[in-house]
Structures are given as C-alpha cells and as structure tokens.
N, C-alpha and C positions, 0 to 999 in steps of 0.2 A: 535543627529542623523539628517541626512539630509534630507529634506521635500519635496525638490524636485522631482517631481514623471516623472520615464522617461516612456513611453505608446509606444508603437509599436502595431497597431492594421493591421490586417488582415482580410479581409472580403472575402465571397466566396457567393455568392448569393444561395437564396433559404428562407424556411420556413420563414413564414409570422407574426410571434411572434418575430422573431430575427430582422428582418427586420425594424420594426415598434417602436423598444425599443432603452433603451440606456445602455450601459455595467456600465453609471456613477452610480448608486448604489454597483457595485461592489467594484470598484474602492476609493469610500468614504471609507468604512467599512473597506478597507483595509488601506487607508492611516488614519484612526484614529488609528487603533490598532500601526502602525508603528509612528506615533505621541506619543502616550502611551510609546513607547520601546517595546512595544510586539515581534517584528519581524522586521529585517532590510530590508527587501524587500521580494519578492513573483511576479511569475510566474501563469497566470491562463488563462486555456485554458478552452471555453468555445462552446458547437457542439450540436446543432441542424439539425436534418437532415442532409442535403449536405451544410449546413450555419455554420461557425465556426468562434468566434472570439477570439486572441490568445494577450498577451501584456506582458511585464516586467514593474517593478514598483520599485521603492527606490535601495537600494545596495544589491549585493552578498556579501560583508567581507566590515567589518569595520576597524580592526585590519589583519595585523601590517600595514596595509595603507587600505583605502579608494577605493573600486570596485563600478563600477557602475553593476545593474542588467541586464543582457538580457538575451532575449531566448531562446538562446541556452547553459542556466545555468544546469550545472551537479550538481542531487543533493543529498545525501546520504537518500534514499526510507524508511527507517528500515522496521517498519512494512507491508507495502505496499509490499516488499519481499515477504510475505504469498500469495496474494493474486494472484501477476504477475509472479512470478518464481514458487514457490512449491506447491502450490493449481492445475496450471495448468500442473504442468508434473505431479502428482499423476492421474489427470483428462486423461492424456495420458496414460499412464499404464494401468489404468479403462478398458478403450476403448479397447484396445490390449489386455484382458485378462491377462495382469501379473500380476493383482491386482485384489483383492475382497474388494468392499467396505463393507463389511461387514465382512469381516475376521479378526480375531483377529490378532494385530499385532505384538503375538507371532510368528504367520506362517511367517514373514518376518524378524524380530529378535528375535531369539529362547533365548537371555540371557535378555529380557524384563521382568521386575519383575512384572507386573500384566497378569494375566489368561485372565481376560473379559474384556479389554480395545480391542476397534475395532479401522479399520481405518474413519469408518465414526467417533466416536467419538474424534477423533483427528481432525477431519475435522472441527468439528461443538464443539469444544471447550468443549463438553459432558462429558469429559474424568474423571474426578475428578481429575488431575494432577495438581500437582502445578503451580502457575502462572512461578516462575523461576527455575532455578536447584536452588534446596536450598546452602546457605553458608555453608560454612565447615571450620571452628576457626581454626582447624587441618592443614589445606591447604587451605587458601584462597585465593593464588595465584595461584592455576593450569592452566596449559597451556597445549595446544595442541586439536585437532579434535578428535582423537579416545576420549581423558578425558573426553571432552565434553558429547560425546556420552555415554559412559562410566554410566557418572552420570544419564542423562537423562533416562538411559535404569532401572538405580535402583532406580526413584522414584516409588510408588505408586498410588494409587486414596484415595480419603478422602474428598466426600463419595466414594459413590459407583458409577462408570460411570453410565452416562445418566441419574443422578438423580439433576445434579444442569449445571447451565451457569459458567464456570470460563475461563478466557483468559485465555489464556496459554502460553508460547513461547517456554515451553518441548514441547505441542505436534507438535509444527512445525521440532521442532528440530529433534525430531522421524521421521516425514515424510520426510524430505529430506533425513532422513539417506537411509529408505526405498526404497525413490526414487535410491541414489546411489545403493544398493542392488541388488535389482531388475534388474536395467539398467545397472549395470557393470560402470557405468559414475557417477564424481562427479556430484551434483547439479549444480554447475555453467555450467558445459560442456554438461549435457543436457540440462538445459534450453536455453542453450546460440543457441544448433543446431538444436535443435525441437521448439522454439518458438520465441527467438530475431531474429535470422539471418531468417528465413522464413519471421517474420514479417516486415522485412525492418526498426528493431529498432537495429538502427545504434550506441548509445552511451548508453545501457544498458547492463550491467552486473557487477559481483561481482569483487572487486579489480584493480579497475580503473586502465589504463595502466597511465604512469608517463607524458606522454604528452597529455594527460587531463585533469593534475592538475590544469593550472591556470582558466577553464572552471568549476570548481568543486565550490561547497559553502561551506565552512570551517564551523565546527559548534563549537564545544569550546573548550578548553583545556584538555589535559587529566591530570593523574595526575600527571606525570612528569613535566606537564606547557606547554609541547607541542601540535598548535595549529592544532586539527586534521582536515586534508584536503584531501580527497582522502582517506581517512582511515576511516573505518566503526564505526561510535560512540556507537553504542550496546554493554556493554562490553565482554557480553557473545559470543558476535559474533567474537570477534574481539580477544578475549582469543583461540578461534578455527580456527583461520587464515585468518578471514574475508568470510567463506561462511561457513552459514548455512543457516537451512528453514524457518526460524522468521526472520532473518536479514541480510542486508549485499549487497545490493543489489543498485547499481546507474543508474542513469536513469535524462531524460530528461521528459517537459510535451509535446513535438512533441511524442517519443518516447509510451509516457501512451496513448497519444490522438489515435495513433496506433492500440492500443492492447484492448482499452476499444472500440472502431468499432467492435472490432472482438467478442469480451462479447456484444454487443447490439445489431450488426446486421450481425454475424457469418462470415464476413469474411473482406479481407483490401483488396482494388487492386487485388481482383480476387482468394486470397491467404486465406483459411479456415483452422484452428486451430484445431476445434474440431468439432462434429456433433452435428445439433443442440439440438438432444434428450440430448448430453451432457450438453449443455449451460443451456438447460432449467436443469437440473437438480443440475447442481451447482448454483442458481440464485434463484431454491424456496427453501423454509424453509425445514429443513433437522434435528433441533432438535427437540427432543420429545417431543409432547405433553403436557406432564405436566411440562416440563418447560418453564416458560416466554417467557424469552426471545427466539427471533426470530433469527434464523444463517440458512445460505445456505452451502453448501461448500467451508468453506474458506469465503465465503464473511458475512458481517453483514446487514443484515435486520430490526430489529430492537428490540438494547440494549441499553443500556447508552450510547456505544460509538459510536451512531447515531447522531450524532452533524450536518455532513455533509450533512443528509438528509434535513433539515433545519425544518422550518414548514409548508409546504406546497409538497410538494414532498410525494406522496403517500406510502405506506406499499405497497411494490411491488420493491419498486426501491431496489438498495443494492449498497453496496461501501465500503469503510477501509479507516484507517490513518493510520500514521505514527509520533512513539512518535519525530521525528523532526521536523514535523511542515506540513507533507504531507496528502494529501487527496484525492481519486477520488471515483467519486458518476455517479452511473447509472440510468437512468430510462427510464425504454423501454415504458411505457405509454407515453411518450411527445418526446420520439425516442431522449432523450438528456442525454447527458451525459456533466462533469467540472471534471476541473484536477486543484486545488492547490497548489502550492511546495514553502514552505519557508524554512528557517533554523533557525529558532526560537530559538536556541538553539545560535544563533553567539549574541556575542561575549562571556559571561558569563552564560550561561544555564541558565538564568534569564525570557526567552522569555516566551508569553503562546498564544496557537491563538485556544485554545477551544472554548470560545464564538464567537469568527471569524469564524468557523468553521460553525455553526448556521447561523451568520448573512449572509456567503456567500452564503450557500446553497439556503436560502429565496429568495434570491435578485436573483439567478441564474432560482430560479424555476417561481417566476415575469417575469423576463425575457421573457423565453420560453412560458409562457401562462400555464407551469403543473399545472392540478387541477383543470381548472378553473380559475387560480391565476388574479387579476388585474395587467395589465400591466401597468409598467411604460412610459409615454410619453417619446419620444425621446427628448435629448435637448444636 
C-alpha cells in the first residue's frame, strides 16, 4: 500500500483549543493503521465552533488501478444511513403528529408480527428483534423491497421489548418502511426533500446517480467478483434495491459536516431541521432504565459500539458507525463535532479501523481541549 499521505487542510478561524493544537495526532493514528493494511485511506473532518479543519490521506481504490484520496470522496455510509436518513425523517413525522413515539408499530403496519413492539423501541434498539432478517435454507436468495419487508414484518422479539440492548438492522428496516407509509414517499425521496436538499447536502443520497461513480470509494467484491462501486455493500440492502432504513445511503464528509451543525447547533446557514425540543430529545438517553446500555434516538450514547467517543469525550456526546469503515461523533459540551469516512472494507474485506475508531476520537477530543483533555502543542 502507498505511504504517501496526501493532507489538504482548511482552516477558518475561531475557538481557541483548535487554534493552539495540531491535527498531527490525528493524522499519525491514521497513517499507522493504513501502514498495517487496515484502511486504504480516510477523509476527516474535524469542527470546533466556527473553526474546522477538513483533509484526505492515502488512496480512495487500490484495485483495478491506483486512486488517490480527496475530499470530495463519495462514500458508501451503511450504518450512518440510520442516523442521517431515517432517525431524522421518523423525528419529522414525530413533530407533525403522524407518528406516536410511543405507538406500537402495529398502528403503522397492521401485518407486524409483534403486539408490543413501539416505535421508540425500534428507535433505541429496545425491540428484542433480531440483529438481521434471519436466513431462510429454503430461499436464500430472495430479492426485492416488499420480501424484504415482508420478512422484517414476521420477525418477533426474544426477549421481550425493552428488556435487553440488541442492534438491530430489522428495526431500521421497519422504520423506513413506516416512514414510506406514513409520508406516501419512499425513504430516499423524503429524506432526499425534507433533509439533503434543504440542507445544502449536495452529494447525499441513496443509489448514487452513474456520474458519481468515479468520485465513489469502491469497497470489495461481491460474490459474483464484481467490484462494488456505487452500489450499496449491505447485502440486505442491496437485496431490496439499494434503499432502506439500516443501509444504503452515500454521502460526503463536507456533506455530514452539514447536517451534524444541524444535530449540535440546530440549524446550517440559517436553515433548521428540526426544533430544538426535537434535537434534545433525540440526543438524550431514551432506553430503559434497567438496561445498560445508553441509546438516544437513533443515535449511540454509550454501548460497546462507542469506539468513536474515544476516551476522553464525555457521556453526553453521541454519534454512529458505519460497518465500512464510517463514523461521526457529536459533542455539544466542547460545541465539537469529527466526521471519519474510509472504506475499510477496499480491496478484500480484510480492513478493520475499530481501534482507529478510539484512537481518533481521543486525539480529536485533545485537540478540542473536551474534558478538560491536555492539549497537544502545535508542531
């Protein structure tokens, strides 16, 4: 792999923690893991206050030729999906009263095989649903959106909702369905008119148009051998045509750097998403009590897959990955927020930027002065 690190930095003046430091702890942690083979390169944007510093590093595709990274690299979201697409159109529905969060989501799909499954519990991974639509020996290759749905609607809970933490990608899968339901519009077509195009996120949405590909980050082969570029690596997603509510979703870090302004400080260039009674309420802890782990709506607080909070980043902040190799982490105590985006997954699904995940958040929350944290001297 190529060691070379290409750096495009951007500066905008302001806050006095960003000011005084240097992004080079970032930047190490990541060119070690891309030394390792972890990751071929990575995009990270980095915003403090009205101070932001933005760069590309190593390659977009290695295979069938050699790309260098910039950034304005298109990158396949997956998980990240829940969080920027169908977390916040459910959050719009909330608001406008055509949703109950707390209605079962029978009352939205009436052929849903559990009674007391809510939509808060889909929200906050409470559900007791399966992490996937389970395999089926019988039909292991089905295809199509309604099948999809189909199965999703006849899983169960095991246990009993709101008694344990389990990720889930049925319950996002539900939630978009609901979202189209509801709103008469697929997922991608309202998130695309209620939140991308309001936000001035110019190169987000599902099913990338065909002259975006060479902008795109290719992540590995499917099993055909073909290397997917532009096409949604989730298989589940991509079994239902490339949009649902767990996956499917492309996006830029200019693009996240957008929309996470708008989750920290309620609105972008004048233009407000949601109310802030909303924000706050997707952003505190929203699961029960007697379990552990910490979830807001949609967003993670903290569970295991809190990697991205680092260790120094307070119980407060919240944020999501992406099984590709994405990340974006909020924290309204130090008014900062970081956007991650690799493809971990290029060229052989071999990649892993878990511990990366950690290392960056630390060094990002150093940075910024969160906590308390010692700062690194500039150099």
């Amino acid at each position: 792999m190529r060691l070379a690190v290409v750096l495009m930095f951007a500066f905008v003046s302001s806050a006095l923690a960003m000011e005084t430091t240097s992004v080079a702890p970032v930047t190490e942690a990541i060119a070690r893991a891309m030394a390792a083979g972890k990751l071929p390169g990575a995009v990270v944007w980095v915003e403090q206050g009205a101070q932001s510093r933005h760069w590309a590093l190593g390659d977009r595709a290695l295979v069938p030729q050699q790309e260098a990274m910039t950034e304005d690299t298109i990158f396949d979201a997956a998980s990240l999906t829940k969080v920027v697409a169908t977390a916040p159109s459910m959050m719009l529905l909330i608001e406008r009263g055509r949703v109950k969060l707390d209605a079962p989501v029978r009352e939205y799909l009436p052929e849903f095989a559990a009674a007391d499954v809510t939509v808060r519990h889909l929200l906050t991974h409470t559900s007791g649903l399966p992490a996937e639509i389970p395999r089926d020996l019988a039909a292991p290759n089905w295809r199509g959106y309604e099948e999809g749905i189909r199965r999703a609607c006849a899983c169960t809970p095991d246990p009993a909702p709101g008694t344990v933490f389990r990720y889930s990608d049925v319950n996002f899968i539900l939630l978009g369905e609901i979202v189209r339901r509801v709103s008469g519009r697929t997922l991608d077509e309202f998130a695309r008119a209620e939140i991308f195009v309001p936000l001035g996120m110019k190169d987000t949405g599902f099913r990338p148009a065909l002259e975006q590909r060479a902008r795109i980050a290719p992540t590995e082969r499917d099993a055909e051998g073909t290397m997917l570029r532009g096409v949604v690596h989730d298989p589940t997603s991509r079994r239902m045509g490339g949009v649902a509510g767990h996956a499917g979703l492309f996006t830029t870090a200019a693009d996240l750097a957008r929309y996470a302004r708008v989750m920290l400080r309620g609105e972008v260039d004048g233009v407000r998403l949601l109310k802030p009674e909303t924000l706050r309420l997707m952003q505190a802890t929203q699961s029960p009590a007697t379990v552990p782990e910490r979830r807001g709506l949609g967003w993670d607080i903290d569970t295991k897959y809190s990697r991205p909070r680092g260790r120094i980043f307070p119980i407060g902040s919240f944020g999501h990955t992406g099984f590709t190799g994405t990340a974006l982490w909020i924290d309204p105590s130090s008014d900062t927020f970081y956007v991650f985006l690799s493809s971990r997954l290029h060229p052989d699904g071999k990649g892993n930027v878990r511990d990366l995940y950690e290392e960056i958040g630390t060094e990002v929350a150093r940075l910024v002065g969160a906590g308390g944290a010692h700062q690194t001297p500039s150099r």
